[in-house]
N, C-alpha and C positions, 0 to 999 in steps of 0.2 A: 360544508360537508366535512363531517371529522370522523375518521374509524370509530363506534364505539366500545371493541374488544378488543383493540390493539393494546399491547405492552412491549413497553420500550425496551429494547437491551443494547444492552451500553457494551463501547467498544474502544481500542486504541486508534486503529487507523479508519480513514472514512469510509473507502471503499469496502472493506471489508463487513466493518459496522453495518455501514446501509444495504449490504447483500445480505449480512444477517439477517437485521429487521425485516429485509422483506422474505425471508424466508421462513421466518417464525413465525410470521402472522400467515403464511400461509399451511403453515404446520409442522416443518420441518426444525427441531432443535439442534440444531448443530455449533461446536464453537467459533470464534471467530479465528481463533490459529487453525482449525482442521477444517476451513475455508479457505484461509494462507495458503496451507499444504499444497491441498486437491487443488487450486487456484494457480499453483506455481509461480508462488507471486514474489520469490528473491531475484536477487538481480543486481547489477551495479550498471548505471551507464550515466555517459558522457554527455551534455547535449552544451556547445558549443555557449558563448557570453553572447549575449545582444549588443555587446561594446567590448569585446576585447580589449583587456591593455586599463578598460577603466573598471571592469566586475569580474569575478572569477566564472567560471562556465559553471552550467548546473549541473549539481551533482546528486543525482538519486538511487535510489538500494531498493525498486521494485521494478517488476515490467511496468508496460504500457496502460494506462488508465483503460478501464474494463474489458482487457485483455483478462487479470485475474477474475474477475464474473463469469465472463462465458467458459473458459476454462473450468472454474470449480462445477459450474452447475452442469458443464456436459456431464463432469465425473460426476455428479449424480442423478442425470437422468434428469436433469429439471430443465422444463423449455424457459428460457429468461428471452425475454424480445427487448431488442435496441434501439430506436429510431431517433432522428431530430425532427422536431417540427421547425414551420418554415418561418415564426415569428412568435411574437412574447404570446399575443392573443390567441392563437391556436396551442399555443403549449400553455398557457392555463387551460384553457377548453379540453387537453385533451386529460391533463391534471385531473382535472375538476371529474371528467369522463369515469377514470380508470378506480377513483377514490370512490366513487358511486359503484364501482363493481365489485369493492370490495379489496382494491389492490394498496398497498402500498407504494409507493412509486419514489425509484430513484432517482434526483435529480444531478446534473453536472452544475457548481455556481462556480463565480467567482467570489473568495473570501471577501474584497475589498467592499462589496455591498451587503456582507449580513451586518445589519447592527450589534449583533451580540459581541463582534470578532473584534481585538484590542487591532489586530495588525492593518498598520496602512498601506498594504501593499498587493496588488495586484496580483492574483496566484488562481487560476481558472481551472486546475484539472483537479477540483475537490468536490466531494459526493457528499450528499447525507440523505436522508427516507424522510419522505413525506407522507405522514398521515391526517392531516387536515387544513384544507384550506376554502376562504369564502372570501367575499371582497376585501376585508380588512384584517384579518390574519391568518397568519401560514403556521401551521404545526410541525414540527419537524424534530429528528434525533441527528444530531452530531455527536462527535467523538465523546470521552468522557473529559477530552481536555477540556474541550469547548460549553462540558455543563452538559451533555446528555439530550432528552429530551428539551424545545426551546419553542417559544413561540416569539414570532418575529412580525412583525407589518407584513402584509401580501407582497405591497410594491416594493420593500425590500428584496424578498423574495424573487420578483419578476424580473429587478434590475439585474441582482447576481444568475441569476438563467441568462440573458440575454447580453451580457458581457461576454468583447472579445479581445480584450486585453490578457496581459501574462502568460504562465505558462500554459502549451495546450492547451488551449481556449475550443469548447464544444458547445457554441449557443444552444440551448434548448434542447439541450439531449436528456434522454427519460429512456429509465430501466424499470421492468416489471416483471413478477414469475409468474408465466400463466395455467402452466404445467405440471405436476410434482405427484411423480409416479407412489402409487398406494403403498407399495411396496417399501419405499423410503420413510416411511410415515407409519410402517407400521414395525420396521424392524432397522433404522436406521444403522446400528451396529455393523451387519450384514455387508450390507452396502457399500458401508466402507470401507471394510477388510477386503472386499473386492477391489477396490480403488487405490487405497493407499500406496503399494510399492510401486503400482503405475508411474502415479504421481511424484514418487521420490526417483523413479526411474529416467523421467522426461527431466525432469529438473537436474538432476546431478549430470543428465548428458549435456543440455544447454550449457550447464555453468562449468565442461570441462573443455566446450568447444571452443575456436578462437573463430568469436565473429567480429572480429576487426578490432580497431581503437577505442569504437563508442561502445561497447557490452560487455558484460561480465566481468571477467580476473582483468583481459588487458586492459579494459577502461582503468578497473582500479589504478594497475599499475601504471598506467596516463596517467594518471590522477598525481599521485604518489612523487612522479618526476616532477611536477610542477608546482607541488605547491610548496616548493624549497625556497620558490625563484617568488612567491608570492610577494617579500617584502621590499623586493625592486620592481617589479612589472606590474603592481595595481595601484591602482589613482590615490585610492585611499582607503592603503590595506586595515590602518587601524580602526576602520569602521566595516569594512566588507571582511576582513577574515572572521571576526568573532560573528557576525553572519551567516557566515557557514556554521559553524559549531552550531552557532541557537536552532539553524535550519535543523541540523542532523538530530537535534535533539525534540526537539518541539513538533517539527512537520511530519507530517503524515510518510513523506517520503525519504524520512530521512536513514541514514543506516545502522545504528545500532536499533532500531524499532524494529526492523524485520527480523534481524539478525534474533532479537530475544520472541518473535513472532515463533519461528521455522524451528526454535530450540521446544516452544513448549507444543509445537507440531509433534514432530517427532516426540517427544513425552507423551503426549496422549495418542498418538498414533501405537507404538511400544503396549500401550496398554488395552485398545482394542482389537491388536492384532498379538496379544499376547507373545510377544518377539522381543527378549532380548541384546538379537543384536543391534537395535536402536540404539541402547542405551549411551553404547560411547560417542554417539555421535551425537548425542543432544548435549552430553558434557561438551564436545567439542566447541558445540556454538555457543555454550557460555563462558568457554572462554577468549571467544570471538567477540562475543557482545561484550566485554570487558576491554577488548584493546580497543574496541568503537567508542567506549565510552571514555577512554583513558587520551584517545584522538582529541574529543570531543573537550574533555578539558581543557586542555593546552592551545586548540583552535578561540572557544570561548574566552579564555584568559591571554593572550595577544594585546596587544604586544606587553613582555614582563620587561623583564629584565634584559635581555639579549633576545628581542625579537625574533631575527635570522637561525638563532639557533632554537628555538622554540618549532618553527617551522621544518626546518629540518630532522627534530626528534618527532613531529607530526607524519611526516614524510616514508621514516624508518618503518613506522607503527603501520602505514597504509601497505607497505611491502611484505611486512609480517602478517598482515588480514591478509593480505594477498596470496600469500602461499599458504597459512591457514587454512582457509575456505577452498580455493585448489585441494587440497591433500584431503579435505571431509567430502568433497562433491567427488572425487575420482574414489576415496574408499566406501562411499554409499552405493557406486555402483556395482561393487562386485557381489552385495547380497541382494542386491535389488534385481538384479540380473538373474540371481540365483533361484530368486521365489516367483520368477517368470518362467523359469525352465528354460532359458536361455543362455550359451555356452559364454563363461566367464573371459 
């Protein structure tokens, strides 16, 4: 069974990507940053090493794996349904089901079993859209890293669902839109002018709150203290720090991706809500995405010349994102606030 109207659209991050796709095919054009946006999908958190002392903790720049889908799609009125099936055979079946009605279907894999993927490493909470699959191959759209549209073996396909290894591991979980109000489809624009400072509203409050060590700015700044101390406390930084950096750079979850995500949000947001004061705040994040990527080198390039101090100008950099992103998230809220009619 293989859509035969679907068209593929390519994307940077997966989740996003694959909530595109299935939103396109069911009628809805929208981008994959004003999905980011309405999705509220920044973020920095903490989530602890599986080995302390021998790997660094993980480190990621979005919320919670399809926490941004449901999110995007309430703000636009689209019913998305979630569930897991209870094994590999019934989550083909019910694959097989939804592709027959017409759906695009998201699935949750682990990277380690697509064959397309170079990395040998275990990483469970990545998405991509399925639009066709029979006994012996699976059709599907991953990122643009990954080559876009791919056609893979089924039982590739079967293995990466039903893996429970790595990060956030969600056997056999499947996303679909079954919903998607007329109204959005016939005037999309609308809609979102409706939505958007919501969206920039919930977001800029989250990321001014302090919910502990593991989220947002404090994580960062967790982050920030410790990775000074990285070239004494890891087993073997010279291969786990530049790690990090390739993560940040390359992974779907890494942080300067969102960070240039949420910049061309707001650019396009500015521009269907004909608003101005967006503007200095998308500059903002570009030059946020610049000290991410400025990180990002010196993580990558580990150890040079004076490792320790390399790490520690790493360190510097995460304290300046840090109060960066503080200072744009607490002054987005005073016009966002503003076009809610709610007192500053």
């Amino acid at each position: 069974m293989r859509l035969a109207t679907f068209q593929p659209q390519h994307g940077v991050h997966c989740e996003t990507t694959t909530l595109r796709n299935m939103l396109h095919h069911a009628g809805v054009g929208v981008s994959e940053a004003m999905l980011f946006g309405l999705g509220q999908g920044i973020d920095f958190q903490y989530w602890d090493a599986p080995a302390p002392g021998r790997v660094p903790p993980m480190l990621t720049g979005r919320i919670e794996p399809a926490r941004l889908s449901r999110n995007a799609c309430s703000a636009l009125g689209v019913e998305l349904r979630a569930s897991r099936a209870p094994d590999a055979d019934t989550a083909n079946a019910v694959a097989t089901q939804l592709l027959e009605s017409g759906h695009v279907v998201g699935v949750s894999v682990d990277i380690f079993h697509l064959d397309y993927f170079t990395s040998r490493s275990h990483f469970a909470a990545h998405y991509i859209a399925l639009y066709g699959l029979d006994d012996t191959l699976a059709h599907v759209v991953d990122t643009e890293q990954q080559g876009g549209a791919r056609t893979l073996p089924a039982q590739s396909l079967r293995r990466a669902r039903a893996s429970d290894e790595g990060f956030m591991p969600s056997p056999h979980l499947y996303l679909y839109v079954e919903q998607v109000p007329e109204r959005l489809t016939a005037d999309p624009d609308a809609v979102l002018r409706e939505q958007i400072w919501t969206a920039v509203r919930l977001t800029a409050e989250r990321m001014t709150e302090d919910r502990g060590p593991r989220y947002g700015v404090p994580a960062l700044r967790r982050a920030a203290s410790e990775v000074a101390g990285w070239h004494d406390t890891l087993a073997s930084p010279h291969e786990t720090v530049p790690g990090v950096g390739r993560f940040w750079r390359f992974a779907g979850t890494g942080g300067a991706n969102f960070r240039k995500l949420y910049r061309e949000f707001l650019r396009e947001a500015r521009q269907v809500c004909d608003d101005d004061e967006l503007a200095p705040f998308a500059e903002g994040f570009g030059d946020v995405e610049r000290q991410w990527d400025r990180a990002i080198e010196m993580l990558t390039a580990y150890p040079g010349a004076n490792g320790p101090r390399q790490l520690q100008a790493v360190a510097a950099l995460l304290e300046s994102i840090a109060d960066a992103e503080h200072a744009l998230f607490e002054g987005l809220l005073v016009p966002a606030a503003k076009r809610a009619g709610e007192p500053v």
